[in-house]
C-alpha positions, 0 to 999 in steps of 0.5 A, a space after each residue: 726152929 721153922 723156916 721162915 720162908 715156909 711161914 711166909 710161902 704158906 700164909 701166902 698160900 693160905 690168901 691164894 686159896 680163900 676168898 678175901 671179902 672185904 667189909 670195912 673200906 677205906 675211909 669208913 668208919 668202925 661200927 661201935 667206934 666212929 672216930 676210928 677211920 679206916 685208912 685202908 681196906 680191911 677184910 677177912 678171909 673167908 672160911 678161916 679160923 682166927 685166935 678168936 673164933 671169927 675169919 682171919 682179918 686181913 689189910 690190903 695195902 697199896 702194892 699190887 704183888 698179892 703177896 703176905 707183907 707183914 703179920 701183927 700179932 695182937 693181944 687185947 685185954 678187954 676182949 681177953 683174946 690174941 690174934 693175928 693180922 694179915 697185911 696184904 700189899 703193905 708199904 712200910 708206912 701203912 703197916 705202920 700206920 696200922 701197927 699204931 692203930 692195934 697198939 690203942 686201949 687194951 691192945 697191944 701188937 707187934 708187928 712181923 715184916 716179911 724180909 
């Protein structure tokens, strides 16, 4: 079994060293489906690998520590792929309210909240 300190300590790490660029701010809308809102900024981190070949997407919540608060771990049926998601700066409530938006359609997630 891993040290989940060490998990944390290097996802922390692996968003220190990335250039984090931001595409879908908050309040705007997601390109193929317009009724979905983004309740906070989402991004991804530059020159990273994710489950499905593209950067790894990122949240940025509210706090200001610059600090991994959670992971979601997703599964979508549709696309035929897993992935994760970072959440940076998340309080419980955004994280939930993000967790609610992955668990939609064909996806299904689970959300892993840094103790």
């Amino acid at each position: 079994m891993g040290d989940s300190t060490d998990f944390w300590f290097k996802l922390d790490q692996l968003v220190a060293a990335s250039n984090l660029k931001i595409d879908r701010p908050k309040g705007t809308s997601h390109p193929p489906y317009p009724s979905l809102v983004y309740p906070l900024d989402y991004g991804y981190l530059q020159d990273t690998r994710s489950g499905d070949g593209s950067d790894i997407d990122v949240w940025i919540g509210s706090l200001s520590s610059q600090t991994v608060t959670a992971v979601i771990c997703g599964v979508d049926l549709e696309k035929r792929d897993t992935e994760i998601k970072i959440l940076l700066d998340c309080t419980s409530e955004e994280s939930r309210v993000i967790l609610d938006i992955h668990n939609t359609g064909s996806q299904s997630a689970i959300l892993l909240v840094r103790k």
